[in-house]
C-alpha positions as CSV (number, residue, x, y, z in Angstrom):
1,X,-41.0,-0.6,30.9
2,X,-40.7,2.9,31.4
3,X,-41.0,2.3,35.4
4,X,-38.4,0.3,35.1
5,X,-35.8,2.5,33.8
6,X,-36.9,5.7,36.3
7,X,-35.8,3.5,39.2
8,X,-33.1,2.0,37.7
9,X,-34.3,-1.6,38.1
10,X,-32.3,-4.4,37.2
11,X,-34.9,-7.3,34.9
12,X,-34.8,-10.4,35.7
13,X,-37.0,-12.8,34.1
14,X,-39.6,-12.0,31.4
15,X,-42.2,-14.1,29.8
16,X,-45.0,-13.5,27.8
17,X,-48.8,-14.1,29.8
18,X,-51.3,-15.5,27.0
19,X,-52.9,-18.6,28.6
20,X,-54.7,-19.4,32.4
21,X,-51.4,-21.9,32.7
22,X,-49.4,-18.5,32.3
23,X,-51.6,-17.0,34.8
24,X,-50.9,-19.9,37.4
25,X,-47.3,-19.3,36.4
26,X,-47.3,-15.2,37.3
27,X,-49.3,-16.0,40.3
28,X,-46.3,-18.6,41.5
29,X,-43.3,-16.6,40.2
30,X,-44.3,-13.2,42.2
31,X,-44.3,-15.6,45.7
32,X,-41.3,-17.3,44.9
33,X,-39.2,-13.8,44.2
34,X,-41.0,-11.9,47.1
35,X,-40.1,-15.1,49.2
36,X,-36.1,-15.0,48.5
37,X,-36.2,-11.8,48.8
38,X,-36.7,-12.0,52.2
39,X,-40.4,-10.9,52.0
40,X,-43.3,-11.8,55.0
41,X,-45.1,-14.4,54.7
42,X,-48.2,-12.4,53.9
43,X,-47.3,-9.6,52.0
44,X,-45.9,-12.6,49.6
45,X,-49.9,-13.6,49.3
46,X,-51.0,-10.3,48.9
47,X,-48.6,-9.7,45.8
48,X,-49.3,-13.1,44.1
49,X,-53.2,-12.3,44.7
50,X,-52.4,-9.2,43.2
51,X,-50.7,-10.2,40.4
52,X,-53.0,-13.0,39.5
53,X,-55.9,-10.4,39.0
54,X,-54.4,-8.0,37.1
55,X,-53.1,-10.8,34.8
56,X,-56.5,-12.6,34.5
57,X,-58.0,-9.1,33.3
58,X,-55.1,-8.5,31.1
59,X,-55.3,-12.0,29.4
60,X,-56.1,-12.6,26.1
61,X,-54.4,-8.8,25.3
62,X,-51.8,-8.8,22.5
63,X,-48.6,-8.8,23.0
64,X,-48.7,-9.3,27.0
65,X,-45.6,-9.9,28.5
66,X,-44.2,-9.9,31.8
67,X,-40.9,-8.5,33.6
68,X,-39.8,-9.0,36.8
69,X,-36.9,-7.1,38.2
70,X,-35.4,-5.1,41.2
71,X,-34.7,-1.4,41.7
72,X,-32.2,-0.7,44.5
73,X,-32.3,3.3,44.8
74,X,-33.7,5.1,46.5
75,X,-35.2,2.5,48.0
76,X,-34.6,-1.8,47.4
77,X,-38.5,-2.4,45.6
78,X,-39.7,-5.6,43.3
79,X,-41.3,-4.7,40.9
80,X,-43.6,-6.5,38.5
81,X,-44.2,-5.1,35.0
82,X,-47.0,-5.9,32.1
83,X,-47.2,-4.2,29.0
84,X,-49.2,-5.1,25.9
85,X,-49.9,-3.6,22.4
86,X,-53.1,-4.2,22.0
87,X,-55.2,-0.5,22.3
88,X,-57.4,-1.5,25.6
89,X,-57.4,-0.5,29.1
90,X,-56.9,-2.4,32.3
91,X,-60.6,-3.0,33.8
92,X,-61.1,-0.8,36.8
93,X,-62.0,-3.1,39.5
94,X,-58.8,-5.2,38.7
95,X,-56.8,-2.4,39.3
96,X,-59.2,-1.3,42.7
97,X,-58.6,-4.4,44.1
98,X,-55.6,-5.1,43.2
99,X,-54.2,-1.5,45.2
100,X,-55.9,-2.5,48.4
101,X,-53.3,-5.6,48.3
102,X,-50.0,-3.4,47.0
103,X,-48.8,-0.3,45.4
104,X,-50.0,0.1,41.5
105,X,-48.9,2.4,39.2
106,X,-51.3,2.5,35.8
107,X,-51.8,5.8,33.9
108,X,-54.9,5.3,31.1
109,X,-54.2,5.2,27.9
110,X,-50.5,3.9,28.3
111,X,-50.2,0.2,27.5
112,X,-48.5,-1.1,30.7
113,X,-49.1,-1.3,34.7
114,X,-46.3,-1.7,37.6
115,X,-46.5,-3.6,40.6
116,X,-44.2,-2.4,43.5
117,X,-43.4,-4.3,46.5
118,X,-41.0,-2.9,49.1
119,X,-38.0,-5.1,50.3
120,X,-35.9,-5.2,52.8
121,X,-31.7,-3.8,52.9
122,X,-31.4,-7.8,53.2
123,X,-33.6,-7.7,49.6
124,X,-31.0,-5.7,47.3
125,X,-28.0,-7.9,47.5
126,X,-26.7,-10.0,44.7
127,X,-26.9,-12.7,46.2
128,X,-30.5,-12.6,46.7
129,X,-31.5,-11.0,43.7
130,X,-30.1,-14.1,41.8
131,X,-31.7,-16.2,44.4
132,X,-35.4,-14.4,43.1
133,X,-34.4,-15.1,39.6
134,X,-33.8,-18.9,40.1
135,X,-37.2,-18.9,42.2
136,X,-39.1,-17.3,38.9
137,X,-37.9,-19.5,36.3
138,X,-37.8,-23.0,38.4
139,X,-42.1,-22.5,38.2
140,X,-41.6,-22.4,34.1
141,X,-43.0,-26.0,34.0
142,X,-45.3,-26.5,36.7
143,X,-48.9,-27.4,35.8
144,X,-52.1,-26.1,36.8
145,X,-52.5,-28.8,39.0
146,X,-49.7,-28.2,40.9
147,X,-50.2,-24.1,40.4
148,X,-54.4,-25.7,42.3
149,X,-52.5,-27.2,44.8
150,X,-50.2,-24.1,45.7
151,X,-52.7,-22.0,45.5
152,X,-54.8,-24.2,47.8
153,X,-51.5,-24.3,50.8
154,X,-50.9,-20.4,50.5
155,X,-54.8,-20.6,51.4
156,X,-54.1,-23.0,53.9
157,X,-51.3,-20.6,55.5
158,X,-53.1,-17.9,55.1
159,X,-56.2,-19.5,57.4
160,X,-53.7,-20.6,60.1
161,X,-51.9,-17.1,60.4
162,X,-55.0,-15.5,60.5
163,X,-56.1,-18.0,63.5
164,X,-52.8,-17.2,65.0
165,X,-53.3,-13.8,65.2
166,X,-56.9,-14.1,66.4
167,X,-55.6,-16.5,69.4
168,X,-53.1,-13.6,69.7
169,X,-55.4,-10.7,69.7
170,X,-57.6,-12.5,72.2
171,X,-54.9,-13.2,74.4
172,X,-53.9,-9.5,74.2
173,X,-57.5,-8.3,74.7
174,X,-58.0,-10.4,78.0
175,X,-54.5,-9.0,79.3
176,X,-55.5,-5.3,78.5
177,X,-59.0,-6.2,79.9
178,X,-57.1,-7.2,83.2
179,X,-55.2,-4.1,83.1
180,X,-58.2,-2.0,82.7
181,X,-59.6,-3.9,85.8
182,X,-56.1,-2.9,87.5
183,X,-56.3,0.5,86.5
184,X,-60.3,1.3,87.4
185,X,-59.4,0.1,90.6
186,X,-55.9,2.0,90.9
187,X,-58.1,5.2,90.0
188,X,-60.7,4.1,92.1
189,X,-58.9,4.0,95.4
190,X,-56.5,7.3,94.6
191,X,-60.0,9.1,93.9
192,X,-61.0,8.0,97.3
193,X,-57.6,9.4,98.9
194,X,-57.7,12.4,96.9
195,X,-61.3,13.2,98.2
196,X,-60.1,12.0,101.7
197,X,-57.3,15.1,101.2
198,X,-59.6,17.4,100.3
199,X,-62.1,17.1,103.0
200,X,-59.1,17.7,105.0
201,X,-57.6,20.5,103.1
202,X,-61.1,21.9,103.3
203,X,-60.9,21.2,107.3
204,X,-57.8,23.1,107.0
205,X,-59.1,25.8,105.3
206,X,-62.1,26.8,108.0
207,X,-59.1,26.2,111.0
208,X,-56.9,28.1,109.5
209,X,-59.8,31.0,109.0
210,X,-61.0,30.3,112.3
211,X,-57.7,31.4,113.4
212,X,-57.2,34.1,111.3
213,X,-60.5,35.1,113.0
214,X,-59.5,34.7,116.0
215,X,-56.0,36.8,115.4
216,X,-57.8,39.7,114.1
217,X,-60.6,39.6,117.3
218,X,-57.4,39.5,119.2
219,X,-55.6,42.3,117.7
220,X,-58.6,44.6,118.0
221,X,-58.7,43.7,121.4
222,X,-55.4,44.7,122.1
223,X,-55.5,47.8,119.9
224,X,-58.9,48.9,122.4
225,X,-56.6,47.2,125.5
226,X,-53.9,50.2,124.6
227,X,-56.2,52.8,123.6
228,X,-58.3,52.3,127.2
229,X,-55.2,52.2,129.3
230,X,-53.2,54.7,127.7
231,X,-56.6,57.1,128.3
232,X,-57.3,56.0,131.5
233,X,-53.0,56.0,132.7
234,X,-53.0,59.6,131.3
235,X,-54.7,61.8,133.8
236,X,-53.2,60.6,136.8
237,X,-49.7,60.3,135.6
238,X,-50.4,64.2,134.2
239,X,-51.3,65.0,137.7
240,X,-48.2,63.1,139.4
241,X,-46.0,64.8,136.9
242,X,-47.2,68.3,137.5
243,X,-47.8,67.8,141.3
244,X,-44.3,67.1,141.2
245,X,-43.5,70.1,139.4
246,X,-45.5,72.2,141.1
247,X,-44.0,71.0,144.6
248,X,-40.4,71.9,143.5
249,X,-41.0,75.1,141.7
250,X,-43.3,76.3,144.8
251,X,-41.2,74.8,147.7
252,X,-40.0,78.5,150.0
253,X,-37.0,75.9,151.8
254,X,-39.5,73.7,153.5
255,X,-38.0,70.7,152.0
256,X,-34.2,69.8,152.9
257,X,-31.9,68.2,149.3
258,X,-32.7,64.7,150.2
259,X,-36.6,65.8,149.5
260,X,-36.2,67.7,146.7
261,X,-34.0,65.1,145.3
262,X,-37.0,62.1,145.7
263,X,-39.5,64.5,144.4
264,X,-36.9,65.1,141.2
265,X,-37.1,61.4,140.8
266,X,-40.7,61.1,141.1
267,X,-41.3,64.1,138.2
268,X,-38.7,62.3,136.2
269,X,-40.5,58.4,136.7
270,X,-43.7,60.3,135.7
271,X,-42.4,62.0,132.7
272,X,-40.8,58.6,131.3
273,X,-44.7,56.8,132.2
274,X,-46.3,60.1,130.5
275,X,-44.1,59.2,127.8
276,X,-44.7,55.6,127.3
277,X,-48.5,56.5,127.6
278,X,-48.3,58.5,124.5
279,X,-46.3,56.2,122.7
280,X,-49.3,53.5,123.6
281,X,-51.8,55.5,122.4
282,X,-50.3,56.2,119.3
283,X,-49.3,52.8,118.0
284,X,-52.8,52.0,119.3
285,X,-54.2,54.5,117.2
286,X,-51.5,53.5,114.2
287,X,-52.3,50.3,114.1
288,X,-55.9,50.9,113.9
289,X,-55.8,53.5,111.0
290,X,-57.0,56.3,113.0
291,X,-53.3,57.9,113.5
292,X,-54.1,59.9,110.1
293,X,-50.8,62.5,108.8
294,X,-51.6,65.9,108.6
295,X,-49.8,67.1,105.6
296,X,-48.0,70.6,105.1
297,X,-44.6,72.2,104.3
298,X,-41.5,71.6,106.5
299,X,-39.4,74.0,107.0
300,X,-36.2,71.7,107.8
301,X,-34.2,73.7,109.2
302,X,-36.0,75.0,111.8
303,X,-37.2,71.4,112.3
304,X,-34.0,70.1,112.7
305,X,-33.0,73.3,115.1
306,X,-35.8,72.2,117.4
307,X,-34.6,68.6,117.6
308,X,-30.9,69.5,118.0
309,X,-32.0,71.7,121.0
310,X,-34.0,69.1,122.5
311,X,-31.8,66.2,122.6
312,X,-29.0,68.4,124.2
313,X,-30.2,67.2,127.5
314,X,-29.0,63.2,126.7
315,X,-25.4,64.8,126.4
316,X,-23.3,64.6,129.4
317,X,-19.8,64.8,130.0
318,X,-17.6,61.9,128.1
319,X,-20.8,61.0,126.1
320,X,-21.5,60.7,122.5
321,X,-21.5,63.6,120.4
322,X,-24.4,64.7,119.0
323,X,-24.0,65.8,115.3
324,X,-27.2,67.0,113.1
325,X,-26.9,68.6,110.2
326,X,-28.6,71.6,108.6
327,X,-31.0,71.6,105.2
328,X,-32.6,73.4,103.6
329,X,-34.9,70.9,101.2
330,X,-38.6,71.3,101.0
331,X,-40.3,68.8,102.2
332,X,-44.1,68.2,102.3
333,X,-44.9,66.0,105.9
334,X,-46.1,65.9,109.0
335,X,-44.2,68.0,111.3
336,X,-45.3,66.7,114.2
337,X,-45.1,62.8,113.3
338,X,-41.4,63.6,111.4
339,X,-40.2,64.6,114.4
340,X,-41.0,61.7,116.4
341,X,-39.9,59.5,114.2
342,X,-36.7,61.6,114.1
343,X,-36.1,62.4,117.9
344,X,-36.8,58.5,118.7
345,X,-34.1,57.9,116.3
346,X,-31.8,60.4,117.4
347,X,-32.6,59.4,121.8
348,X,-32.3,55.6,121.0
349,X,-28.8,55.9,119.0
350,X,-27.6,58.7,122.1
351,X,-28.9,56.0,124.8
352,X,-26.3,53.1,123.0
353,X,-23.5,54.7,122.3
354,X,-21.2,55.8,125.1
355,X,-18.7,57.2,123.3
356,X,-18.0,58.3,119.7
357,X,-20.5,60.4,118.1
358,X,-24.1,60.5,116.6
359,X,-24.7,62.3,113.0
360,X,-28.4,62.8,111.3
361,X,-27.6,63.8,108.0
362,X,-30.5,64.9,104.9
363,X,-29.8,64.6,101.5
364,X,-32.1,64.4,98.4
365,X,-32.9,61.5,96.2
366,X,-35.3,60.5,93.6
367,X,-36.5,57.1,92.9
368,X,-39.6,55.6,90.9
369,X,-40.0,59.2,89.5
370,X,-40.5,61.0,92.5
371,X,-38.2,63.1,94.3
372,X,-37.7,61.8,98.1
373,X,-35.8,63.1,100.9
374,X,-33.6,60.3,102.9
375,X,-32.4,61.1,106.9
376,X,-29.7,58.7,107.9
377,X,-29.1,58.1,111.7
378,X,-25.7,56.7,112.3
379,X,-23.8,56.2,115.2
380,X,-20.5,54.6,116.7
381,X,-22.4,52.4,119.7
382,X,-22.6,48.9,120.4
383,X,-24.6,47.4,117.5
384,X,-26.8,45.4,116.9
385,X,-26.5,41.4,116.1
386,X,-27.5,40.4,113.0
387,X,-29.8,37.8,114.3
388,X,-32.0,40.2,116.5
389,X,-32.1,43.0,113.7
390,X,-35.2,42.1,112.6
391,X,-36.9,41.2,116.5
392,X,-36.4,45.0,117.7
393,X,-39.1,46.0,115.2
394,X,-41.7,44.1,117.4
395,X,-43.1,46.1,120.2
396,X,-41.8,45.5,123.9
397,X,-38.5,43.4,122.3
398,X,-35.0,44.9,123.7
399,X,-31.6,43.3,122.7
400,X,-30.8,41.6,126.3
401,X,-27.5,42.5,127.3
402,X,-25.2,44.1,130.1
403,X,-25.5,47.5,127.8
404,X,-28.9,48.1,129.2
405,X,-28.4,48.4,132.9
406,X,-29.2,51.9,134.0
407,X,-31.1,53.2,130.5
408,X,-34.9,52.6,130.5
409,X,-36.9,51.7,127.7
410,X,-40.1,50.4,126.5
411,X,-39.0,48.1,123.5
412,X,-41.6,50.7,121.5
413,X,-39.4,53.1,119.9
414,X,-38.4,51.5,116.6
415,X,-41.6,49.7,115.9
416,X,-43.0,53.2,116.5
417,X,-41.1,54.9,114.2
418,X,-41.5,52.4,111.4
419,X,-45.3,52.7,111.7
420,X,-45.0,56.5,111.6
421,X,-42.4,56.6,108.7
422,X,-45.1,53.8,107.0
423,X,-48.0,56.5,107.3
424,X,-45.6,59.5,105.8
425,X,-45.3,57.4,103.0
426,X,-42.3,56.1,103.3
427,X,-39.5,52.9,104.1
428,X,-37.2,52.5,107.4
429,X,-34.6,50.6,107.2
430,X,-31.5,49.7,109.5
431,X,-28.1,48.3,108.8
432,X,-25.9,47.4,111.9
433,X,-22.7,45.3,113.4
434,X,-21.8,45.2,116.9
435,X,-19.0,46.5,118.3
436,X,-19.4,49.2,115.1
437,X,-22.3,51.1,114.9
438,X,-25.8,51.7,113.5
439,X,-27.1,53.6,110.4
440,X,-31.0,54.0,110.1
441,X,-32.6,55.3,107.1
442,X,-35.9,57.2,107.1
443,X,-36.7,57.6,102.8
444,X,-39.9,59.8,102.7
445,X,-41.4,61.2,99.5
446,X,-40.3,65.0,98.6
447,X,-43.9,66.0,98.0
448,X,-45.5,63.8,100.9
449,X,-48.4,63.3,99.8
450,X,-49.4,59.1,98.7
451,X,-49.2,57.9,95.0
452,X,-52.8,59.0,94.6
453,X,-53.3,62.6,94.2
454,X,-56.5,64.5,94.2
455,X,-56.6,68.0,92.5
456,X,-55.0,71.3,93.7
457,X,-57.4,71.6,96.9
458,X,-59.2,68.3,97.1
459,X,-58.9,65.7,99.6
460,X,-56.8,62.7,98.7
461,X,-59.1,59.7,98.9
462,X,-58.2,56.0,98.2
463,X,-58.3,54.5,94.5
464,X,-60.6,51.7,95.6
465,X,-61.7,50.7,99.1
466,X,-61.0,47.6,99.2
467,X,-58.2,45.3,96.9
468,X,-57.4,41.4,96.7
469,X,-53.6,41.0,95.3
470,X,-53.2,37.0,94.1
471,X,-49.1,37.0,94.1
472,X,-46.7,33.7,95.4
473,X,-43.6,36.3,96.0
474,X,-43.6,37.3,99.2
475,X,-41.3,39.1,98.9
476,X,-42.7,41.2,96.5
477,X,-45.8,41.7,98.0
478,X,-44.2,43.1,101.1
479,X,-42.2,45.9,99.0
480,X,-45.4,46.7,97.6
481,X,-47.9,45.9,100.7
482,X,-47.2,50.2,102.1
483,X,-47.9,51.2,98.4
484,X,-51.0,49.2,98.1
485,X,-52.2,50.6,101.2
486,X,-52.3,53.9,100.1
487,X,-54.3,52.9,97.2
488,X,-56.5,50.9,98.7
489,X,-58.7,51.3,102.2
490,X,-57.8,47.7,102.9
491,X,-56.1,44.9,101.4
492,X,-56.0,41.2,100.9
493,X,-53.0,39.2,100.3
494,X,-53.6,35.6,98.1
495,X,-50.7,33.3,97.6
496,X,-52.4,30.5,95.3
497,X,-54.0,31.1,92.5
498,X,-56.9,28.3,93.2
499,X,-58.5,30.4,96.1
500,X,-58.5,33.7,94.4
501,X,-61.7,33.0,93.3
502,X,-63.5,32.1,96.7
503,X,-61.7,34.9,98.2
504,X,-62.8,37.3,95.3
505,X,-66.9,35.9,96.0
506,X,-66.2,36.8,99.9
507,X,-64.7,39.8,99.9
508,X,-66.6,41.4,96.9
509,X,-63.5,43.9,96.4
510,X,-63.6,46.9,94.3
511,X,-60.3,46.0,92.4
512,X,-58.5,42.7,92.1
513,X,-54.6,42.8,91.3
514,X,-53.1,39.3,90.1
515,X,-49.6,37.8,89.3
516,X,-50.0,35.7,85.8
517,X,-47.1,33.0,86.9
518,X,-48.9,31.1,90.0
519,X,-47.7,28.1,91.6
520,X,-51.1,26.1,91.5
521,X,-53.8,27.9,88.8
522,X,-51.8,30.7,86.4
523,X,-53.2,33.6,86.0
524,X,-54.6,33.5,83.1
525,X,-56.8,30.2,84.4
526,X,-58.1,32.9,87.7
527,X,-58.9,35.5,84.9
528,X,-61.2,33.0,82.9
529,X,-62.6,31.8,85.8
530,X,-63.7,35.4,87.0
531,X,-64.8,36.2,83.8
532,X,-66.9,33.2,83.2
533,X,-68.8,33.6,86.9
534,X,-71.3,36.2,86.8
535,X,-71.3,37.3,90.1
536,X,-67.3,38.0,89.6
537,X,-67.5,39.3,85.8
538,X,-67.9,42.6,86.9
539,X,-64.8,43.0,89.6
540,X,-62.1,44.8,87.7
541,X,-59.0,43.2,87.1
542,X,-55.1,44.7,86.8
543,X,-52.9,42.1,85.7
544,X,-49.1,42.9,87.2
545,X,-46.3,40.9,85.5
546,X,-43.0,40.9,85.0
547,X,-43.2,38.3,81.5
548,X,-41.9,40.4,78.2
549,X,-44.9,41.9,76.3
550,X,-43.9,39.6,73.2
551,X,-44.5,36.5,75.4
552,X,-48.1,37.6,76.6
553,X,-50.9,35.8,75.3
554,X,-53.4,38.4,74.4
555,X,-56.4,37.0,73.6
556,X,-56.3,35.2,76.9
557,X,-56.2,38.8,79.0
558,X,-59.3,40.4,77.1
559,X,-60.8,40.3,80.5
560,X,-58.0,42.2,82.1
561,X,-58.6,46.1,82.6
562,X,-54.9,46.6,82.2
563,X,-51.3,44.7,82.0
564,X,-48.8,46.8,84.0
565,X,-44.8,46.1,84.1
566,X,-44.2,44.3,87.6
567,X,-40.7,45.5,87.1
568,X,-40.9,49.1,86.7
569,X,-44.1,49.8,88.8
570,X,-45.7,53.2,88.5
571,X,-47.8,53.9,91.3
572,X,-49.8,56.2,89.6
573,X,-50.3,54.5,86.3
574,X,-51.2,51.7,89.1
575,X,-54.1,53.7,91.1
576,X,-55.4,55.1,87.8
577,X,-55.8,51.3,86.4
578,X,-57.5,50.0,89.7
579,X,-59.9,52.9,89.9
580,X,-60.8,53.0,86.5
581,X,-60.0,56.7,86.4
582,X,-57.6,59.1,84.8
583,X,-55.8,58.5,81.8
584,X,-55.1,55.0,80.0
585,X,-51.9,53.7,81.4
586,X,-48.9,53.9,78.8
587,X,-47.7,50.9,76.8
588,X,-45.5,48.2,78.1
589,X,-42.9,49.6,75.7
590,X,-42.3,52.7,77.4
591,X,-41.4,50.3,80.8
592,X,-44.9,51.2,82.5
593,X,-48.1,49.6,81.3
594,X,-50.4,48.5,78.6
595,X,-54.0,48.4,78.8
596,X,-55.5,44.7,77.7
């Protein structure tokens, strides 16, 4: 048995097959072995079955002999061998119906056929491998009645095991059935609940734009509110201020010091109201977008001349010490916003520092490829608390505290200055610690003019008028909220990626700028969506993302106009992507962008 000897199998019995008795013999022997060799109960049926076919087609054949033995390696297998020397080939459907029972191995023309049956470890000891060999040769003189009768009990066993597993499967059927019935209901009732949240998610939806509605209607009415009473406040505070004027620069002794001094007061009450009137009507007209920079060269130094000379009058005797430096850097602003921004500042530091000094220094910087030019207010005053750091930026808010008895204010001069340094193009921030000092930084771009350029002599318009940007990082989208303003006439901030979408079809925006890693929907799930609507198809779209370029799935951003680097940001590469103009952005390699 050549089978045998490539497994290594150790024989056990062997005896030649040339009569049905033999047959009935075969057909009891392979039972009995598979049976001590710990075997199931029906895989032991399956291999006598099998055995007792291939010996009734082989019967008859020259030479037929059987060997039963067990290989141990790789695996622990009983195998059952014929071979004969007669030249004739096992029928087929023996063989076919003898494989959908167990594992044969026949190759046509050789003169043999293998049966394998797996064991058990259990099946490859000693012990039970002389156990398998007594079991073969105690059927050597049973008859074919008793081979009937066997035959007729592993029938028998068969039937009942078979009804056993069909009372089994029954019972398993009814208990899945009853699970089902669990289930359908358990979906049933959370499909209900989830409907029930979002009818009221939808509820919350229309409230919340309802309110967002009724925000904006109230922030345009007190942007008119400002604009009405700063234009109607001005002419008769102009005509107290210069009445006043005009009665002490006129007055030929006809009022005594006591006189003079009330009317000093009153031109002095009227200049601070002129003053808060302007400062009304500009953040009115800031916070509208009708405050627009006129841009032009600075000359610096005799900007900074100006301001120096100016602020001489908040000196007195024992006060701070005013310190401004001189540059000469170019600088492309506007002069007369710069200076506001500067000189409110420059009076607010003077007004809260008794003592000590305050400096303005200019020095040059460059950043995000551009050149910029940063002023730094710092002084030696009281300081601010941490906790109120951010608060002072809201109009009318003043730090409450014995240090402002005797200096007037408004509450509008840094909020006023951060909306100014906003329209120039540029970032205030403000570091402080009471009982130290302050330093505010003003960063304005070098050249002045927004990350979208025109040509030498054009206008500078907008990329696109108006933009939806679908990003969870707040964070992020408030660093680059004063950039996309420049870009864009107005924009629309989305947090989750599911309402990009509706917000897209309500809007209609020229330009849509999305975030691929999104809380709810990713963005590549918004981009398919836009692309599979047809009223939305069109919308460009600029994918922003800080994920590796290796790591993108391409042929999921087809849609996408371009992929830029949310890390390294180019504002121009940026405005030439949304408007569709200029030149392709450059690859993500280079740290910019890559068009999709």
């Amino acid at each position: 048995m050549n089978s045998f000897t490539a497994l290594g199998a150790d024989p056990l019995v062997s005896f030649p097959l040339s009569t049905e008795q033999d047959v009935f013999l075969l057909r009891r022997s392979g039972k009995s072995a598979a049976e001590a060799l710990g075997v199931e109960k029906q895989d032991q049926i399956r291999l006598a079955t099998a055995l007792s076919e291939l010996g009734r087609d082989l019967l008859g054949s020259a030479g037929l002999t059987v060997v039963f033995g067990v290989a141990r390696r790789p695996l622990p297998l009983l195998l059952v061998g014929m071979d004969w020397t007669e030249d004739r080939d096992l029928g087929g459907e023996a063989v076919q119906a003898a494989s959908r029972l167990v594992s044969v191995h026949y190759s046509p023309p050789e003169h043999a056929v293998t049966v394998e049956q797996p064991l058990t470890a259990d099946g490859r000891t000693a012990e039970a491998i002389e156990q398998a060999r007594e079991a073969v040769l105690a059927h050597t003189a049973s008859g074919e009645p008793d081979d009937t009768r066997a035959q007729t009990s592993d029938l028998i066993a068969a039937l009942v095991e078979s009804r056993a597993q069909r009372e089994e499967m029954r019972r398993l059927n009814a208990e899945l059935e009853e699970t089902n019935r669990g289930v359908v209901a358990l979906y049933s009732e959370l499909s209900e609940e989830l409907e029930e949240t979002n009818r009221g998610v939808v509820a919350l939806y229309a409230e919340l734009e309802e309110k967002s509605r009724l925000l904006r209607e109230a922030s345009e009415a007190k942007t008119r509110f400002w604009a009405n009473v700063s234009h109607e406040l001005r002419t008769p505070v102009n005509s107290v201020v210069g009445l006043a004027r005009l009665l002490l620069e006129c007055d030929e002794g006809g009022l005594d010091e006591e006189q003079r001094r009330q009317i000093g007061l009153i031109s002095a009450s009227g200049a601070t109201l002129l003053a808060l009137v302007d400062e009304l009507l500009d953040n009115a007209k800031a916070e509208s977008g009708r405050l627009e920079p006129h841009w032009a060269p600075v000359d610096l130094r005799a900007a900074l001349g100006q301001l120096r000379g100016t602020l001489r009058g908040y000196e007195s005797p024992g006060a701070a010490e005013l310190i401004v430096a001189e540059s000469g850097l170019s600088i492309v602003s506007d002069e007369v916003m710069l200076t506001r921004v500067l000189r409110n500042l420059l009076s607010n530091a003077l007004k809260f520092t008794p003592s000590g000094t305050v400096r303005l220094d200019v020095a040059a910087d460059r950043a995000d490829g551009r050149d910029q030019v940063v002023f730094t207010v710092s002084d030696t005053g009281i300081g601010i608390p941490e906790a109120e750091q951010q608060q002072i930026f809201e109009e009318f808010y003043q730090v409450r505290g014995t240090h402002q008895r005797g200096r007037s204010g408004t509450g509008l001069g840094l909020p006023y200055a951060r909306r100014l340094t906003e329209l120039l193009g540029g970032g205030l921030t403000l570091r402080s610690e009471p009982g130290t000092g302050t330093v505010v930084t003003v960063t304005l771009p070098a050249d002045g003019r927004p990350a979208v350029q025109a040509g030498p002599g054009e206008p500078v318009a907008p990329a696109v008028a108006v933009l939806v940007t679908v990003d969870d990082d707040d964070a992020f989208r408030a660093s680059v909220r004063p950039l996309l303003e420049r870009i864009a006439g107005r924009v629309i901030e989305v947090a989750e990626g599911g309402r990009a979408s509706a917000t897209v079809r309500r809007e209609r925006p020229d330009a849509v700028l999305l975030d691929l890693h999104l809380p709810d929907l990713d963005g590549y799930a918004v981009l398919a969506e836009l692309a599979a609507d047809p009223a939305l198809a069109a919308v460009p779209v600029v994918v922003l993302t800080s994920t590796p370029a290796a790591e993108l799935d391409r042929n999921r951003l087809t849609h996408a106009r371009a992929v830029l680097d949310k890390s390294a940001l180019d504002p121009t590469a940026l405005a030439a992507a949304l408007s569709g103009s200029g030149p392709s952005a450059p690859s993500r390699a280079s740290g910019k962008g890559d068009t999709a």
